[in-house]
SEFI-931676 format. One record per residue: x, y, z of N, C-alpha, C in turn; residue number from 0. Coordinates in nm, 4 decimals. Layout:
BEGIN
> X, Y, Z, X, Y, Z, X, Y, Z, NUM
...
END
This chain:
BEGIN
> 2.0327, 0.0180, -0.4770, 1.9588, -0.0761, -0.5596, 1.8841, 0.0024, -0.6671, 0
> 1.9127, -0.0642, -0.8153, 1.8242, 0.0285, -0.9153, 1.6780, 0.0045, -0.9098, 1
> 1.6061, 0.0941, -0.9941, 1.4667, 0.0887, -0.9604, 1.4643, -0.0646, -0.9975, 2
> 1.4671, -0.1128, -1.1439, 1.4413, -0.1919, -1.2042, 1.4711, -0.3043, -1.1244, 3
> 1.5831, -0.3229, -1.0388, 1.6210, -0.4210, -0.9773, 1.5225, -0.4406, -0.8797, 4
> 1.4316, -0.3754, -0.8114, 1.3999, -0.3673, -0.7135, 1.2223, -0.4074, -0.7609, 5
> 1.2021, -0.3750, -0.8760, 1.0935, -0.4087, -0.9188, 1.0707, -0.5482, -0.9022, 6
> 1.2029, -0.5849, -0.9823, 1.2117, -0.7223, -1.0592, 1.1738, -0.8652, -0.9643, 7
> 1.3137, -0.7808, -0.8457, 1.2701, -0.9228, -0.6998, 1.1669, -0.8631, -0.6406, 8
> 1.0871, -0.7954, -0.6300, 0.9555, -0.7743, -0.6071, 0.8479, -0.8881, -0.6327, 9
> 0.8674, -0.8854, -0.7706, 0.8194, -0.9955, -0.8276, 0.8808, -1.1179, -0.8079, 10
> 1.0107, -1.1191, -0.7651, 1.0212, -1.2627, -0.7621, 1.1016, -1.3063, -0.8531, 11
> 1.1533, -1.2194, -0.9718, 1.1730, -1.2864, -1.0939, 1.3795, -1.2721, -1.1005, 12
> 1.4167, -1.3779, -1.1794, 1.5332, -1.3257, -1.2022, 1.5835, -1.2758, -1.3099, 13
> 1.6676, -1.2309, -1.3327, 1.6818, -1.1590, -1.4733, 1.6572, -1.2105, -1.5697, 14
> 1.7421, -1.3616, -1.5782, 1.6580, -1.3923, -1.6942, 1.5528, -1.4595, -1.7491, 15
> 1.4375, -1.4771, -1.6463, 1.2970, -1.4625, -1.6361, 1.2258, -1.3057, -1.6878, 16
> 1.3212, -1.2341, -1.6249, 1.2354, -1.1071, -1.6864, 1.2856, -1.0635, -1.8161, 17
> 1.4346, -1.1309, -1.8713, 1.4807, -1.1489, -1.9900, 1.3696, -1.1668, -2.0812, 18
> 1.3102, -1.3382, -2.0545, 1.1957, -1.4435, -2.1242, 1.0785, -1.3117, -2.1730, 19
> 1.0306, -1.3017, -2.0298, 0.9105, -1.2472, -2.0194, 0.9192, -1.0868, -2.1338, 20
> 1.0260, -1.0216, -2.1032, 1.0078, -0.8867, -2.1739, 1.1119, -0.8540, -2.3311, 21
> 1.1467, -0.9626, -2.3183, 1.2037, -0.9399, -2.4906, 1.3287, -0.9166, -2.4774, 22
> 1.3916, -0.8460, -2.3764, 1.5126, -0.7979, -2.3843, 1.5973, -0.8820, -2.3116, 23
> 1.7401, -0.8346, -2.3676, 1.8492, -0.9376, -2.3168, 1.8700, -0.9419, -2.1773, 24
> 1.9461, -1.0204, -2.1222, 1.9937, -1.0260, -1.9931, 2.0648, -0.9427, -1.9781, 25
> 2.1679, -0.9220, -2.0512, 2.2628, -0.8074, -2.0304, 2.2318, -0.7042, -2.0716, 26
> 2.1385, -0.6337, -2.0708, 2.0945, -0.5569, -2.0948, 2.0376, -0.4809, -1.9750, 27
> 1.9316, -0.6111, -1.9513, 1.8927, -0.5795, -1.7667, 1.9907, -0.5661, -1.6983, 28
> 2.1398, -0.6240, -1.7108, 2.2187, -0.6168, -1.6193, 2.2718, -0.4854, -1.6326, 29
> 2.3101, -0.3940, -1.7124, 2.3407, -0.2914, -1.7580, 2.2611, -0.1696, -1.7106, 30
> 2.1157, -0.1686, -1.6931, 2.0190, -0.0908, -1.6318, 1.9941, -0.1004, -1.4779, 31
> 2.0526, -0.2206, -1.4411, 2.0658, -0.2892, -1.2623, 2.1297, -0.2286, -1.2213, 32
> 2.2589, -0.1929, -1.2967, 2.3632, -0.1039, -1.2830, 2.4103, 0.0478, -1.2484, 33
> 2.2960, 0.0677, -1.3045, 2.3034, 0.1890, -1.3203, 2.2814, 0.3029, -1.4985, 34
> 2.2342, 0.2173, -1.6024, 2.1820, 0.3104, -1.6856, 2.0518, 0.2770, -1.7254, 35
> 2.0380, 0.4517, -1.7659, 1.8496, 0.4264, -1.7602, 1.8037, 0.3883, -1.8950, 36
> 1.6521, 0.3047, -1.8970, 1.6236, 0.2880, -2.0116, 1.5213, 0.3602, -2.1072, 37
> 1.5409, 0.3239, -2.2056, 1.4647, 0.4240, -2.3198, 1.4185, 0.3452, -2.4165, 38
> 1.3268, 0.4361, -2.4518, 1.2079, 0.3760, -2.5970, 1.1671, 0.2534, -2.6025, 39
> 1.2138, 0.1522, -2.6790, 1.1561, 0.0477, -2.6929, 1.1310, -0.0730, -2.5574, 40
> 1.3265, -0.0471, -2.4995, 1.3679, -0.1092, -2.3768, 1.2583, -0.1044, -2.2640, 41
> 1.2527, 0.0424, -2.2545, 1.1789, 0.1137, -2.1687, 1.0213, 0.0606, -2.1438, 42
> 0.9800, 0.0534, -2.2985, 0.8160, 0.0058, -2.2942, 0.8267, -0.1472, -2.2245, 43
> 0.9276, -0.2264, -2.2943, 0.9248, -0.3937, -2.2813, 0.9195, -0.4122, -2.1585, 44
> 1.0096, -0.3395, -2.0703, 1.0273, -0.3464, -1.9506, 0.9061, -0.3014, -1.8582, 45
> 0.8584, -0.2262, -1.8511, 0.7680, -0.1559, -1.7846, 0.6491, -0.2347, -1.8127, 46
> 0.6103, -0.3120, -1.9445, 0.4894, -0.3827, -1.9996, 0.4818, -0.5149, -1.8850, 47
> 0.6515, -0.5925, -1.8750, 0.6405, -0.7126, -1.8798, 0.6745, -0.7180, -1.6918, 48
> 0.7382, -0.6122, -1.6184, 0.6616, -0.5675, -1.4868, 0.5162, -0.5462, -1.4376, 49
> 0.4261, -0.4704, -1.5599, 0.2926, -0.4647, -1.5557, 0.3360, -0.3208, -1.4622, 50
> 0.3893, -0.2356, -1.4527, 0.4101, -0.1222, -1.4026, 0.4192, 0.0166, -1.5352, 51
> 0.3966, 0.1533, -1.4588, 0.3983, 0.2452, -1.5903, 0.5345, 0.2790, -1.5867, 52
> 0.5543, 0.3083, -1.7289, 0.7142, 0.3490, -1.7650, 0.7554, 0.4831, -1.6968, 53
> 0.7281, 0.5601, -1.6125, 0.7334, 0.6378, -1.5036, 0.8156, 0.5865, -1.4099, 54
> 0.7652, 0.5115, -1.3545, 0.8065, 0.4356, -1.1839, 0.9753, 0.3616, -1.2555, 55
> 1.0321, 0.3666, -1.3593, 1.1469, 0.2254, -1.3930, 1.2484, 0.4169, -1.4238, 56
> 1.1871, 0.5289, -1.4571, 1.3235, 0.6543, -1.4804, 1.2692, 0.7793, -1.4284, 57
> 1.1561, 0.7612, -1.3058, 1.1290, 0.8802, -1.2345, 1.2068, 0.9222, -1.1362, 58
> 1.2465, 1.0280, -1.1039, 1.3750, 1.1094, -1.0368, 1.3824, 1.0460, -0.8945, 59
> 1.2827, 1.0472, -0.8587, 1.2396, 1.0059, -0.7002, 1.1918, 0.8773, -0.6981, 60
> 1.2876, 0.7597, -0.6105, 1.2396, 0.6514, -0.6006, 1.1340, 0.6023, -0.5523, 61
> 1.0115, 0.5021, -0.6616, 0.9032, 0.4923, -0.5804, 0.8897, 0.4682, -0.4716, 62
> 1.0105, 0.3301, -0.4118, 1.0082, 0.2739, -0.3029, 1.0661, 0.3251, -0.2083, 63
> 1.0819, 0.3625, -0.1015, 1.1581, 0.3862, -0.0033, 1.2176, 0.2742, 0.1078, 64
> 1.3336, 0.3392, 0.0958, 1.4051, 0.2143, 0.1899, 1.3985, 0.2685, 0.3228, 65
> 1.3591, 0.1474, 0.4010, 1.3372, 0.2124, 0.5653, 1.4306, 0.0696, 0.6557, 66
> 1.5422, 0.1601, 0.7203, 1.6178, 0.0796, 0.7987, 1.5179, 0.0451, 0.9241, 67
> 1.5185, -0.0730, 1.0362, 1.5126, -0.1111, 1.1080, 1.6059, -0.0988, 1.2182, 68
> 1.5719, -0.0283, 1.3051, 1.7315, -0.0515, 1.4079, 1.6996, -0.1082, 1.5333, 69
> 1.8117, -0.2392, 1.5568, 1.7780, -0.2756, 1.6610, 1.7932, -0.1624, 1.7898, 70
> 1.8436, -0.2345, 1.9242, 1.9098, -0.1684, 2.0302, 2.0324, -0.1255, 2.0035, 71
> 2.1032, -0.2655, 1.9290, 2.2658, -0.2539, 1.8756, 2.2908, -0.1485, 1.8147, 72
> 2.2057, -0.0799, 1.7665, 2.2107, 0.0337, 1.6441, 2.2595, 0.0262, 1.5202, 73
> 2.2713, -0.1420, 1.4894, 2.2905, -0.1592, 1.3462, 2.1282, -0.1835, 1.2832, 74
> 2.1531, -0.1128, 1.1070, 2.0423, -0.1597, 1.0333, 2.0607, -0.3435, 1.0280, 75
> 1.9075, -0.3757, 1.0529, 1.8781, -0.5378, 1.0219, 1.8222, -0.5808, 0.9212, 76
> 1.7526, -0.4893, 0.8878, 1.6733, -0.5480, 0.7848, 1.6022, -0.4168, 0.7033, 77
> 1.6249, -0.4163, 0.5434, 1.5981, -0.3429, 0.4769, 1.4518, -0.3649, 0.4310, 78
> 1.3503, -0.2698, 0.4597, 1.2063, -0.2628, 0.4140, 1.1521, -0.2026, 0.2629, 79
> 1.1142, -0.2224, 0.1299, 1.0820, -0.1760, 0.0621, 0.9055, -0.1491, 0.0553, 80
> 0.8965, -0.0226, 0.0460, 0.7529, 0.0430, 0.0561, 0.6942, 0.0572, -0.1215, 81
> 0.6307, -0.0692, -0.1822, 0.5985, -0.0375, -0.3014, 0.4144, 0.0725, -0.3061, 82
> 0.4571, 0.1857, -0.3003, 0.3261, 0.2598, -0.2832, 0.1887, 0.2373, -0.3659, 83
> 0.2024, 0.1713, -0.4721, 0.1148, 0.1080, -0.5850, 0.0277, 0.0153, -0.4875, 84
> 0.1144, -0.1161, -0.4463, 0.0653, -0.2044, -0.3097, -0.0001, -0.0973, -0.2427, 85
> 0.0650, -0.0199, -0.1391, 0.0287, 0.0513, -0.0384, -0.1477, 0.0419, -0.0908, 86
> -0.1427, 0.1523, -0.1795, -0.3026, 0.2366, -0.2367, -0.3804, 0.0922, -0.1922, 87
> -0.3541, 0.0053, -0.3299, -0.4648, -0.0917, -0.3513, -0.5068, -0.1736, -0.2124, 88
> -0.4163, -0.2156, -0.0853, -0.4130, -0.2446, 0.0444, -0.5152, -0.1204, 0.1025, 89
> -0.4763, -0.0195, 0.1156, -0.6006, 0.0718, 0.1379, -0.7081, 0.0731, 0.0975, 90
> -0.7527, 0.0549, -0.0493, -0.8440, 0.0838, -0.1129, -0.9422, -0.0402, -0.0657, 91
> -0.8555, -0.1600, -0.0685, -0.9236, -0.2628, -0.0408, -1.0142, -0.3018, 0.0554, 92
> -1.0405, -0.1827, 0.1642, -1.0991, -0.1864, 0.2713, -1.2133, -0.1807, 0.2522, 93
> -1.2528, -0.0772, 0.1497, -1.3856, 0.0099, 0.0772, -1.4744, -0.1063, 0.0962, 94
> -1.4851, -0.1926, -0.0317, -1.6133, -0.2951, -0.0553, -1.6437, -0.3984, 0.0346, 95
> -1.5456, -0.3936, 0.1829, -1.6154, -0.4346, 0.2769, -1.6441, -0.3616, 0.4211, 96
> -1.6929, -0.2515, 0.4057, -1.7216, -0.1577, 0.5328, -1.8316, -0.1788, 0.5373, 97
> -1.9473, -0.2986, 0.5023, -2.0403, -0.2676, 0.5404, -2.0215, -0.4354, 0.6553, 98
> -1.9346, -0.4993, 0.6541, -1.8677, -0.5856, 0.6715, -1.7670, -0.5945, 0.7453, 99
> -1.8042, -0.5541, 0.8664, -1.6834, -0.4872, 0.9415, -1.5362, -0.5958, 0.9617, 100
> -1.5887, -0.7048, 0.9693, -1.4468, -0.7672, 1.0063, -1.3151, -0.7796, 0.9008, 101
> -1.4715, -0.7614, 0.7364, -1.3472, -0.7929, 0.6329, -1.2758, -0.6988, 0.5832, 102
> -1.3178, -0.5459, 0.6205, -1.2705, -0.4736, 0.6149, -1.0996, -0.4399, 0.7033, 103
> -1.0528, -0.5247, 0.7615, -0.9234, -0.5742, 0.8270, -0.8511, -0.6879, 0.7815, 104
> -0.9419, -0.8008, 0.7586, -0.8594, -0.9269, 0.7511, -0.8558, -0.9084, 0.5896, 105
> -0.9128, -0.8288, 0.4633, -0.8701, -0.8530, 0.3656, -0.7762, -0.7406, 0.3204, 106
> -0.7613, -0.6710, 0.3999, -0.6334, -0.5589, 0.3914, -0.4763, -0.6568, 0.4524, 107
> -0.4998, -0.7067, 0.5666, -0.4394, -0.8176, 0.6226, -0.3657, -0.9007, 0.5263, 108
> -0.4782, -1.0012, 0.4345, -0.4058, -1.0828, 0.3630, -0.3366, -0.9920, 0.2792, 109
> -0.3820, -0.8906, 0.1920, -0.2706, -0.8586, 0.0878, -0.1873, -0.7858, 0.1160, 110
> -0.1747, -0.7757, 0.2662, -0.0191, -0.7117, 0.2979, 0.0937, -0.8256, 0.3134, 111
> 0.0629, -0.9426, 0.3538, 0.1618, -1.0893, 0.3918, 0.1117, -1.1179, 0.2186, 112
> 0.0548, -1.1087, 0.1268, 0.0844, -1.1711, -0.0052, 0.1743, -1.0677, -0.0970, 113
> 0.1334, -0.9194, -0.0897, 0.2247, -0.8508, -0.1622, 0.3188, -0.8277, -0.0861, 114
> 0.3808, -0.9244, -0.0202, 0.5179, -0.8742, 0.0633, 0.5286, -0.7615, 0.1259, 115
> 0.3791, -0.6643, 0.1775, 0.4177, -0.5172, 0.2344, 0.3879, -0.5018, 0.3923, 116
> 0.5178, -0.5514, 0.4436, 0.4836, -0.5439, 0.5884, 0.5573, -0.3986, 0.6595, 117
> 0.5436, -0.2879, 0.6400, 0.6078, -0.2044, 0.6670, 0.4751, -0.1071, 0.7988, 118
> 0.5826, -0.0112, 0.7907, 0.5218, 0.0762, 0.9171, 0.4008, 0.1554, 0.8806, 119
> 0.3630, 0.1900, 0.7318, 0.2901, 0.2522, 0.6585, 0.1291, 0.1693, 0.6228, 120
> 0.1920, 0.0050, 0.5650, 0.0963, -0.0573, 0.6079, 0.0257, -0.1098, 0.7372, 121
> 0.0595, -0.1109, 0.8069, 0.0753, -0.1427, 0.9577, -0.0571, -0.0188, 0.9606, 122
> -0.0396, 0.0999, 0.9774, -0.0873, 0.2338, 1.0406, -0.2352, 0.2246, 0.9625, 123
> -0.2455, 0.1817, 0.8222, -0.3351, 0.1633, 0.7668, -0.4328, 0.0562, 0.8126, 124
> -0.4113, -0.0694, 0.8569, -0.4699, -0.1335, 0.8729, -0.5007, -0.1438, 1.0577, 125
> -0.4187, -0.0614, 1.1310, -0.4680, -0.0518, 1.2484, -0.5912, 0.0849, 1.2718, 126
> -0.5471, 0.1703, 1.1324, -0.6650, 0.2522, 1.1532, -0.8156, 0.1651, 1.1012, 127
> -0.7992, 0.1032, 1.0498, -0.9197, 0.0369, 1.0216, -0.9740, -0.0777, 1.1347, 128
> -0.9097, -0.1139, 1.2290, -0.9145, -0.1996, 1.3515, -0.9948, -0.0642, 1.4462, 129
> -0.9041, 0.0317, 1.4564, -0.9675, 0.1385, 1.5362, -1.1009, 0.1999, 1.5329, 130
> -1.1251, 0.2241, 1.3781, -1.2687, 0.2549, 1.3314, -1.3543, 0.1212, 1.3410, 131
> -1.3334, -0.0043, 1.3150, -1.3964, -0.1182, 1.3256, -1.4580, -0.1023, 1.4993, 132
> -1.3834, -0.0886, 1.5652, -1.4288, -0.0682, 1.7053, -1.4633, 0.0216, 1.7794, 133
> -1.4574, 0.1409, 1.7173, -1.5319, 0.2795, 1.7216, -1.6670, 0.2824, 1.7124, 134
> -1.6825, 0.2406, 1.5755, -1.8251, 0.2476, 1.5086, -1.9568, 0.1981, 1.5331, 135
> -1.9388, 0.0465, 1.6477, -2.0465, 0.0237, 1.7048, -2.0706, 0.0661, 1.7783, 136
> -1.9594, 0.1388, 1.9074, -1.9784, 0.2316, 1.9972, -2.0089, 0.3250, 1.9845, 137
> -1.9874, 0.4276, 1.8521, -2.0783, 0.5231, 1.8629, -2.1778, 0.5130, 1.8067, 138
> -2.2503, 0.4348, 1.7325, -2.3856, 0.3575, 1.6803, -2.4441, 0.3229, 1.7736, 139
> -2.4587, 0.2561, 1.8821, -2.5002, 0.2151, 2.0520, -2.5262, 0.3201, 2.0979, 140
> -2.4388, 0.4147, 2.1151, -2.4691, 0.5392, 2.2048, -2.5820, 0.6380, 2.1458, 141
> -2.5712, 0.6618, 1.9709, -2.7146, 0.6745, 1.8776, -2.8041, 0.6202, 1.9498, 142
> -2.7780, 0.5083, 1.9538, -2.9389, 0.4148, 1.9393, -2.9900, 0.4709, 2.1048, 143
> -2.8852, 0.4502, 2.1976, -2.9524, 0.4757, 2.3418, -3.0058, 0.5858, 2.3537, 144
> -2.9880, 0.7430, 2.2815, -3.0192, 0.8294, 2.2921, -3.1873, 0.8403, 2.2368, 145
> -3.2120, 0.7262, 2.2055, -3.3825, 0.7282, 2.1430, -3.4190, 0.8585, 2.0656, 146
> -3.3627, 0.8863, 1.9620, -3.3972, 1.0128, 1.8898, -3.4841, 0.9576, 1.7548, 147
> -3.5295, 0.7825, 1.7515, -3.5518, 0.7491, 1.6202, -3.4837, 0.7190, 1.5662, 148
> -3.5549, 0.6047, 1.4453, -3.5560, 0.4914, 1.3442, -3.4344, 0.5874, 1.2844, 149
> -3.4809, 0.7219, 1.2273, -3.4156, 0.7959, 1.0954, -3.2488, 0.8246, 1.1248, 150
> -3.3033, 0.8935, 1.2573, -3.1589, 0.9388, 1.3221, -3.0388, 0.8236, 1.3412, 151
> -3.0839, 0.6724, 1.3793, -3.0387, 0.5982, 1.4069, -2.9478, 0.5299, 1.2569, 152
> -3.0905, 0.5282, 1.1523, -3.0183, 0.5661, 0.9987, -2.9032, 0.6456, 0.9647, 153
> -2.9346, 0.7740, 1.0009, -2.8775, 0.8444, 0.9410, -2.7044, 0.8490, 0.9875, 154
> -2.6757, 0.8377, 1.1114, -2.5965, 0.7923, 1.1692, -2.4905, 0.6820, 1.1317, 155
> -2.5809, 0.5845, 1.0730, -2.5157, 0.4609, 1.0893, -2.4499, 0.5077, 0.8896, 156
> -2.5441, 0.5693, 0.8166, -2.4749, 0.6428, 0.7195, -2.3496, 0.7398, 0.7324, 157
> -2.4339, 0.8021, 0.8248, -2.2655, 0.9036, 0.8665, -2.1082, 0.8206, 0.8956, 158
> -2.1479, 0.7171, 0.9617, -2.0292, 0.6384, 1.0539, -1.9983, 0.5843, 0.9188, 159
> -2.0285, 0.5087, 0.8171, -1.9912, 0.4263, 0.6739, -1.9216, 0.5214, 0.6224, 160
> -1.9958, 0.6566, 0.5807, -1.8940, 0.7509, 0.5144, -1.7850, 0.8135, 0.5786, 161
> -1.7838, 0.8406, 0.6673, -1.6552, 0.8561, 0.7538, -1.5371, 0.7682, 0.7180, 162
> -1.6185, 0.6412, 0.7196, -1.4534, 0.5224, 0.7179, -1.4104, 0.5271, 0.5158, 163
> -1.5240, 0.5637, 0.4513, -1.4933, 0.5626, 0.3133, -1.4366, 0.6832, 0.3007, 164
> -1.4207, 0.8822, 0.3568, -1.3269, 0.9415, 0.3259, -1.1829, 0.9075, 0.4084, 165
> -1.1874, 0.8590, 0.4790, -1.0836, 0.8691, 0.5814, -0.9557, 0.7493, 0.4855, 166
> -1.0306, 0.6430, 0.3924, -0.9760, 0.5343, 0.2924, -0.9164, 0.6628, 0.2236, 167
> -1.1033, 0.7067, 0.1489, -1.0172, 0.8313, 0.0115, -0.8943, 0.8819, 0.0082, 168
> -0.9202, 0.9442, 0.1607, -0.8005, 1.0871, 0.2028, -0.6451, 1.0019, 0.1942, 169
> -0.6581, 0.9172, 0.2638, -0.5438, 0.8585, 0.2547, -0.4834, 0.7881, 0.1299, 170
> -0.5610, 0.7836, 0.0216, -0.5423, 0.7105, -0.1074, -0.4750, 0.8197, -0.2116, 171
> -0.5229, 0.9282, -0.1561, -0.5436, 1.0640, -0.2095, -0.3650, 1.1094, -0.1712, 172
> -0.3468, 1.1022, -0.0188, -0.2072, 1.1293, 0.0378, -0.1102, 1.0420, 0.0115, 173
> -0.1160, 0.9228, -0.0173, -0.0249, 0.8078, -0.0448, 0.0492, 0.8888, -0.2327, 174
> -0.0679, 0.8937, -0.3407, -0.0472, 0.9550, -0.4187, 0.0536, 1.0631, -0.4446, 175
> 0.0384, 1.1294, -0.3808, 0.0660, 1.3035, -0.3513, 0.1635, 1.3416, -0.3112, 176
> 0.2025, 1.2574, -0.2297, 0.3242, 1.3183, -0.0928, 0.3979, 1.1779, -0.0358, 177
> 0.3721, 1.0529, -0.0801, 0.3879, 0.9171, -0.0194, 0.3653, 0.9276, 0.1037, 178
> 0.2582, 0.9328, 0.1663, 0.2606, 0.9331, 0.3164, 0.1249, 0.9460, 0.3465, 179
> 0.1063, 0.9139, 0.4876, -0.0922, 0.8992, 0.4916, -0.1373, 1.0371, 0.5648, 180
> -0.2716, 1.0768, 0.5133, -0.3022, 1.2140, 0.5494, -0.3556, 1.1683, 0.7095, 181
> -0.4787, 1.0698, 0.6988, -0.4810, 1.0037, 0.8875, -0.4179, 0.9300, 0.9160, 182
> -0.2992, 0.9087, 1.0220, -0.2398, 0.8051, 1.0680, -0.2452, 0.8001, 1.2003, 183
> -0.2036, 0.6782, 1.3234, -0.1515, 0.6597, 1.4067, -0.0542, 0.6977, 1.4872, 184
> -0.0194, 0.6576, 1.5963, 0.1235, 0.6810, 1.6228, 0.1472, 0.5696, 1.6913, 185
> 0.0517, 0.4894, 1.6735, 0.0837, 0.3776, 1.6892, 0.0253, 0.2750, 1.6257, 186
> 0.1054, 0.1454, 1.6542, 0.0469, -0.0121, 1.5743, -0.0286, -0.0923, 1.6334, 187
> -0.1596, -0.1047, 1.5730, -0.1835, -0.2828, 1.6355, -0.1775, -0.3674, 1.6260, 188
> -0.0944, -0.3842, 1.5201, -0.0615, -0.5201, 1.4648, 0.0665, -0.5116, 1.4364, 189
END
């Protein structure tokens, strides 16, 4: 599957919707679906009217990765596309509610079932944030029982917030870099 193609039903769109939308012909898109890459003007229209950078539509290495599913049968079932752009912002999205522990899950949650990213990558992301969600009062409790003080009990409950905000970074940072998460699982909870 070409990049462009893969962008396109991403979105949803058919060719010649993304025809409408980006100026260029249908057959044109069909020609680049195909297999040739685009340039200059093509290149901008296309990439503008995706809302993606002209990078990701003739970079060597495909953004997405295809990840087979195998049943028992040992046939592939179902082909997974990993759009890493999604990925980040699904991560990132955790940030402005960690002080908020629950929404820090359920709004990573929704925009994985709205941007279509149900893969093993999102999965690991959002069970690490289930894991720290249920970490964090436990070791905040065990603070508090130790009676060391108001400050300590502060300072703590600061420590535990920034923890879950590098552990987002790092992984926002690794998704970037290497497509892949610097903390993960080895397993799912969801």
């Amino acid at each position: 599957m070409s990049r462009l193609k893969a962008f396109r039903e991403q979105q949803n769109l058919t060719q010649e919707e993304l025809s409408e939308k980006s100026g260029i012909s249908a057959r044109t898109i069909q020609r680049i679906e195909t297999g040739k890459d685009p340039k200059g003007f093509t290149l901008r229209a296309l990439a503008k009217a995706l809302e993606i950078g002209e990078n990701e539509l003739i970079y060597k290495e495909f953004q997405q990765e295809k990840v087979e599913i195998i049943k028992d049968n040992k046939e592939p079932q179902e082909m997974v596309l990993i759009n890493y752009s999604f990925l980040k912002i699904i991560n990132l999205s955790s940030i402005p509610f960690i002080i908020i522990p629950p929404f820090n899950i359920i709004i990573p949650l929704v925009l994985m079932f709205t941007m279509k990213q149900n893969n093993s990558l999102t999965k690991q992301l959002i069970s690490l944030q289930i894991l720290w969600t249920i970490l964090a009062p436990i070791v905040f409790m065990l603070g508090v029982f130790l009676k060391l003080g108001n400050q300590f009990s502060l300072f703590l409950l600061i420590l535990i917030v920034l923890s879950n905000v590098f552990i987002i970074i790092r992984n926002a940072i690794e998704i970037d870099k290497s497509k892949s998460l610097y903390y993960k699982l080895n397993f799912n909870m969801i």
